[in-house]
ZAMARGU-4260 file (C-alpha; in steps of 0.2 Angstrom, whole numbers, plus 5000, padded with zeros to 4 digits):
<rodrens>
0) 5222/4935/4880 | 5229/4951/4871 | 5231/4967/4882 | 5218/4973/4868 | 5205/4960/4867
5) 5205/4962/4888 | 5201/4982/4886 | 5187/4978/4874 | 5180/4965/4887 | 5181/4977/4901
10) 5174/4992/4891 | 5159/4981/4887 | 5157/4977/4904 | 5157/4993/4910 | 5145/4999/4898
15) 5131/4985/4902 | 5132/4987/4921 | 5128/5007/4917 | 5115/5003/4906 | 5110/4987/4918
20) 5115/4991/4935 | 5113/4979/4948 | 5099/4979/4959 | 5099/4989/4975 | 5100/4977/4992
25) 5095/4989/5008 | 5100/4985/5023 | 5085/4974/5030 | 5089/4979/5048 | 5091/4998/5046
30) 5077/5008/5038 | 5058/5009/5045 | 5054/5008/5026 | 5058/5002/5009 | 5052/5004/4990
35) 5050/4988/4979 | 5058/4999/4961 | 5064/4993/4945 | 5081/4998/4955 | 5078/4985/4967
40) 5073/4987/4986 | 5077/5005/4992 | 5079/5010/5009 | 5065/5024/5014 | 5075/5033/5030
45) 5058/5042/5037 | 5042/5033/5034 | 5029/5045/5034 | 5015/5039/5046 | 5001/5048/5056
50) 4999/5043/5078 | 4984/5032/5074 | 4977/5044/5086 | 4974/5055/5070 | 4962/5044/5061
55) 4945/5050/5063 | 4928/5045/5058 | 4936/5028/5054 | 4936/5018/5074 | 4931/5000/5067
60) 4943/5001/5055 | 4956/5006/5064 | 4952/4995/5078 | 4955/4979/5063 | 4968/4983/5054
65) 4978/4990/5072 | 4973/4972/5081 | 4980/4963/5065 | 4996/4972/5062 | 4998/4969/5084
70) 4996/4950/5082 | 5007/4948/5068 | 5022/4960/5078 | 5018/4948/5092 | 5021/4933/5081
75) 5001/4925/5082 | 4992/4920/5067 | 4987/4937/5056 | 4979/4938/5039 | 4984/4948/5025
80) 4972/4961/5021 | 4964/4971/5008 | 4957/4989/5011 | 4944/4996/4998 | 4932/5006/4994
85) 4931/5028/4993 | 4943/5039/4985 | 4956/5047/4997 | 4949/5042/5014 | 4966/5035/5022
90) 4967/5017/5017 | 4987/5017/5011 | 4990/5031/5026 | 4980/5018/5039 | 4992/5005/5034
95) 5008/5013/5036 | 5001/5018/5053 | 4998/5004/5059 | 5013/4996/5055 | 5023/5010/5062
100) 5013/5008/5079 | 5013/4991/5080 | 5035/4989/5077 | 5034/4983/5058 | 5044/4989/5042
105) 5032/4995/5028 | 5037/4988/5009 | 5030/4997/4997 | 5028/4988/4980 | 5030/4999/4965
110) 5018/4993/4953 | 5031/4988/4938 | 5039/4975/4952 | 5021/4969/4958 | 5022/4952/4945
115) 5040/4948/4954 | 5031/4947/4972 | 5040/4931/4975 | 5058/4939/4973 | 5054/4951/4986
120) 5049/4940/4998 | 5063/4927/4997 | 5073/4943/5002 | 5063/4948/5017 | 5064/4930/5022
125) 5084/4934/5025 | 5079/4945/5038 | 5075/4932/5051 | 5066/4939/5065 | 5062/4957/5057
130) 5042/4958/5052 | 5037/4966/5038 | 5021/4974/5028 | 5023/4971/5010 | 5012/4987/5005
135) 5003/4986/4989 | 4996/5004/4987 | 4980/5007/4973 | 4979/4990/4966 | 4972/4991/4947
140) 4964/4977/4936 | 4974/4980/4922 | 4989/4971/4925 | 4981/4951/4922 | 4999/4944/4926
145) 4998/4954/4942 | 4982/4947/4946 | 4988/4929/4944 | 5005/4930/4953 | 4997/4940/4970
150) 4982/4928/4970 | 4993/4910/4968 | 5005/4921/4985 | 4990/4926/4995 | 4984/4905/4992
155) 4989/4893/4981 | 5008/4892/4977 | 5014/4876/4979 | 5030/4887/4990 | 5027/4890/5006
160) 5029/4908/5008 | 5040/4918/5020 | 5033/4920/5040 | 5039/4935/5041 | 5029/4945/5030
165) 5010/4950/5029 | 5002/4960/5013 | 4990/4972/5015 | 4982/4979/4997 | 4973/4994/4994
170) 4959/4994/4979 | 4947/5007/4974 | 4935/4992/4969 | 4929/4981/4987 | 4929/4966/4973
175) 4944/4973/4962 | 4934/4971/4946 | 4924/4984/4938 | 4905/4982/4937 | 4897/4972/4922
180) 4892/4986/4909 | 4879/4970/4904 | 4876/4953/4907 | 4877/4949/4887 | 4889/4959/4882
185) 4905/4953/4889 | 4914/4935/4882 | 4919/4920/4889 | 4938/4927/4891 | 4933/4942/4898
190) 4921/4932/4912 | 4936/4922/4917 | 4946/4937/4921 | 4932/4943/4931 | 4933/4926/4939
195) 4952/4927/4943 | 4951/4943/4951 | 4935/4938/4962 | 4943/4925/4968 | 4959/4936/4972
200) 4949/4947/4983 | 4941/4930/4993 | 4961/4926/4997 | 4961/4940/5010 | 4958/4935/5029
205) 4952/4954/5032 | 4941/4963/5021 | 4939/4981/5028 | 4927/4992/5020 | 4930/5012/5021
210) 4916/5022/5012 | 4912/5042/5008 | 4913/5054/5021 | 4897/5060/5027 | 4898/5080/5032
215) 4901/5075/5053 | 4915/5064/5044 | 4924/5076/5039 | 4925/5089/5051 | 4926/5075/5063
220) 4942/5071/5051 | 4946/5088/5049 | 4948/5094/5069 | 4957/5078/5071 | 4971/5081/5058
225) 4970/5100/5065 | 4973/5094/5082 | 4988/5084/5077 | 4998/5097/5070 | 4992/5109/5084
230) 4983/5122/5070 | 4966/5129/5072 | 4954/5135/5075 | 4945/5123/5061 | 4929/5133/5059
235) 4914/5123/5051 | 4909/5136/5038 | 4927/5139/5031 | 4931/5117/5033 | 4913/5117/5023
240) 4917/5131/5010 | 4934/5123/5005 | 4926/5106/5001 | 4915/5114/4993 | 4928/5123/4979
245) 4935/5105/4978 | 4917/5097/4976 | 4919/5081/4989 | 4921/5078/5005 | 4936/5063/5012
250) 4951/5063/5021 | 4962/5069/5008 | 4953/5085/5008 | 4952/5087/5027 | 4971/5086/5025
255) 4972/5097/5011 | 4962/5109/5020 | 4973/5108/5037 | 4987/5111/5027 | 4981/5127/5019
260) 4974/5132/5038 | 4994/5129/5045 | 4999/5140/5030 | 4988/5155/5032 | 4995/5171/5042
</rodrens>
């Protein structure tokens, strides 16, 4: 081979790995955390993570998803779980906590990398002993291919799938389908996709349910989070007024509003 043809060759292979670099392979032994990117799996070196002390308003839940993320860091039986329901109440923050308490990685799942669930889990499989919570954080409806690949995972796939790893899903939607504008409009396809995705929320072993914050919710939520950052006073009327401006009450605006209380002189 010519000196010249040999250049072109390595120019041309340099080129393609810059515009097609090769995936990123994290060590699986030393991060508490990890992103599932189009770059490949990503070491996270500070997983941010509430004491599950700091979750208020929410006692049942946190009581089943802490029991289930125990028994699987113990090695006993565990299901994979899906957390729906209302807007910013602490569902992806619950998981991440209860992983952290209970000795687990977290592995969150970018939603572009959500169809190759398989590819991440032969890799967590390499890790032996280590545990892991695959997290799947705001799962849509749009994606059908997703839907079909996380429901033949969950229960289905003729391979068995790697012990050392649970998946825990958020979703808006309790059924992850949107509600039937009529019962004559819709066609046959579009029933059958409501069927697939039905049967993907049945494939979870745990169902938790987390709904809108009642007032006591969140000021419950609000002295909790204050408490855990040592701010305060949280006075009712101000906690009230600055839902108020925002015009709902959940967890995402107790925190909000904790965070604008540590910032004021």
């Amino acid at each position: 081979m010519s000196q010249q043809l040999e250049s072109q060759i390595a120019r041309i292979a340099d080129a393609l790995e810059r515009r097609f670099p090769p995936e990123l392979q994290a060590d699986l032994y030393g991060f508490p955390a990890y992103r599932w990117s189009l770059r490949g799996l990503e070491a996270v070196e500070r997983l941010r993570a509430l004491p599950m002390s700091a979750f208020a308003a929410m006692d049942r839940q946190k009581e089943l998803l802490h029991g289930n993320s125990q028994r699987f860091a113990e090695g006993r039986p565990a299901h994979d779980a899906l957390l729906w329901g209302a807007r910013g109440m602490g569902k992806s923050a619950l998981c991440r906590s209860a992983a952290a308490e209970a000795g687990l990685a977290v592995v969150q799942v970018e939603p572009e990398r959500i169809g190759d669930l398989e590819v991440l889990l032969s890799q967590l499989a390499k890790a032996g002993d280590r545990r892991f919570i695959v997290l799947i954080d705001d799962f849509g409806v749009d994606a059908t291919v997703s839907v079909h690949r996380l429901r033949s995972l969950l229960d289905g796939s003729i391979e068995a799938r790697a012990a050392n790893a649970l998946i825990y899903v958020t979703s808006n939607r309790r059924h992850l389908v949107p509600r039937a504008a009529g019962s004559g409009a819709a066609d046959v396809h579009e029933r059958d996709a409501q069927h697939d995705e039905l049967a993907l929320a049945e494939r979870f072993g745990l169902s938790i349910g987390f709904h809108e914050a009642s007032e006591a919710d969140y000021l419950a939520i609000c002295h909790s989070l204050a408490a855990a950052r040592g701010v305060g006073p949280v006075e009712k009327a101000d906690a009230l007024a600055f839902a108020h401006m925002r015009g709902a009450r959940s967890g995402r605006i107790a925190a909000h509003y904790v965070t604008d209380l540590a910032g004021r002189d």
